[in-house]
Structure formats: C-alpha cells, structure tokens
C-alpha positions in Angstrom: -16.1 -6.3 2.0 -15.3 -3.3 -0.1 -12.1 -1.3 0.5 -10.7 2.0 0.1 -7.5 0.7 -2.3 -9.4 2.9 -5.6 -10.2 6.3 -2.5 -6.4 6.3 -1.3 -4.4 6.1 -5.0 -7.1 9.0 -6.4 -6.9 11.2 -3.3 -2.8 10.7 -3.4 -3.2 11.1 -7.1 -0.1 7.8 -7.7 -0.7 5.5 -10.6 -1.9 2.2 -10.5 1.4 1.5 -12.1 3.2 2.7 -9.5 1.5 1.1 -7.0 1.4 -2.2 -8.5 4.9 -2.0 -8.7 5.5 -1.5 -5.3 3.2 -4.4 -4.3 4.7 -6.9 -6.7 2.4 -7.8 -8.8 0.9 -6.7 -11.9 -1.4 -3.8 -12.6 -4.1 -6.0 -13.6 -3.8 -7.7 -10.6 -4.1 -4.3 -8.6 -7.2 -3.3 -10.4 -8.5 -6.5 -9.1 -8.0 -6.0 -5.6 -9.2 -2.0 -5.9 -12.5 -3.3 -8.0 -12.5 -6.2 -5.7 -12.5 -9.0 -7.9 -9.9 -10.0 -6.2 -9.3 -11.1 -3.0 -6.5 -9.1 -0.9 -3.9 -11.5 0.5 -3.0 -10.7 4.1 0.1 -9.6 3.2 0.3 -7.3 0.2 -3.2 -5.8 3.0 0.0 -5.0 5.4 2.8 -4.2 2.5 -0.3 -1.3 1.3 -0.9 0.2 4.3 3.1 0.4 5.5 3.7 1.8 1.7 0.9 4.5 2.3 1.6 5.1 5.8 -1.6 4.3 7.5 -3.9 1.8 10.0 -4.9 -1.2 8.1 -8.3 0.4 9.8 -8.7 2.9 7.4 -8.6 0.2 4.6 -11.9 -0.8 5.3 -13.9 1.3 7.1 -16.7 3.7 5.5 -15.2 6.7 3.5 -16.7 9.0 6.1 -14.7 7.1 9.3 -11.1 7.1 7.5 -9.1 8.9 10.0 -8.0 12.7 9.5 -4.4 11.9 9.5 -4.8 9.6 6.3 -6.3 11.7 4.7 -3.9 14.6 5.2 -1.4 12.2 4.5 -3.1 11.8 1.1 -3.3 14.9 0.6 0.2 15.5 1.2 1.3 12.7 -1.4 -1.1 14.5 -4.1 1.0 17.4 -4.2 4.2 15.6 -4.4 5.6 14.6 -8.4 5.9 11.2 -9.4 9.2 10.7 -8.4 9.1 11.9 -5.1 5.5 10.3 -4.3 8.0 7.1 -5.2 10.2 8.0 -2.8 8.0 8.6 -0.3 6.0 5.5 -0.3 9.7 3.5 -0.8 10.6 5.4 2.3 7.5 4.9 4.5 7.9 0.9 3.1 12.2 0.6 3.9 12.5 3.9 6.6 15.3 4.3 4.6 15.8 8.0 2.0 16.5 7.7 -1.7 17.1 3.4 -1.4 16.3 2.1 -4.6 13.8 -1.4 -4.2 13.5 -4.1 -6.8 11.5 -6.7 -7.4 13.6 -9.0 -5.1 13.7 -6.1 -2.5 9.9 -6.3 -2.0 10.0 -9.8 -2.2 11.9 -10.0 0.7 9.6 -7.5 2.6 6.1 -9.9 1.6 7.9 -12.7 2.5 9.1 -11.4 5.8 5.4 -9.9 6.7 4.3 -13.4 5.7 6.1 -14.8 8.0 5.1 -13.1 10.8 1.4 -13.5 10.3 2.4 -17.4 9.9 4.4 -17.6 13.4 1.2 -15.6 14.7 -1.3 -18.4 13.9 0.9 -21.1 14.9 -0.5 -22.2 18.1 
C-alpha cells in the first residue's frame, strides 16, 4: 500500500532530516518508509501523523481524497523557516511551546504509543 509520507514533507517543504529526526530513526531508514521499501511500524504510522497534525486517514488514501485541512496545514508549515517548522511539529508531537525533545524524549513517546496499541490487542 503506497503512502503519502514523500506528498506531506514536499508540500510542508521539511527535510527528510528533520523528519527522521523526529521519528527516531535514521534518514535512510525514512527514505525507506516514503519509497516504501520499508514497511511502516505501527507506531512511528501514529508518532507521523501526531508530528504533522493530521488523520492517520490521510496517510493512505489517494492524493485527490486527502482532506482540505491537511493540506492547508501543509501549506501552513511550508511557509514557516526551519526552525519554527521544528517547533511546530515538536509542539503538535508534546502540546508543549519551545520544549526541546531528544532522542530519549521521543523514545519515550514510541514506547508509550506502543504500548497502547499492545493493551489494545490484548484480548
């Protein structure tokens, strides 16, 4: 199943860097999951779409279906700098304003997300 990963970071104009940073894992690895060579853990699917703000719909669906507010939201982040496209996506990830994330930060958040999708198939 193709996704939209390569669409969102273009339209929003961030850096794979950036992004791959944010996710926790290397920007090889991200060019994997936008070419998709790789498949997307559940997870860093959840961590994306909290980090860019939108349904974990819009990750998948045609190009044509992806919902007007993503795309303004897009939109938006394209005519931020990189710093405060940063900020933004840390803020949309953490709800909290100019907190600084690290690795073990994110960590935290993957681990927590993972969690809950384990306690969900738990019968």
């Amino acid at each position: 199943m193709d996704n939209n990963l390569c669409f969102f970071r273009s339209k929003a104009r961030i850096s794979k860097k950036t992004l791959s940073k944010l996710l926790n894992t290397s920007v090889y690895t991200y060019m994997g999951y936008e070419n998709n060579r790789l498949i997307i853990p559940t997870e860093i699917k959840i961590l994306y779409c909290k980090l860019m703000d939108i349904p974990i719909n819009d990750l998948f669906c045609n190009i044509e279906s992806i919902s007007n507010s993503t795309i303004k939201k897009m939109s938006f982040l394209s005519e931020l700098d990189e710093q405060a496209k940063e900020r933004k996506l840390i803020f949309n990830l953490t709800g909290e304003e100019n907190k600084l994330v690290t690795y073990r930060n994110i960590n935290s958040i993957k681990q927590n997300i993972y969690q809950k999708i384990k306690d969900k198939e738990v019968p």
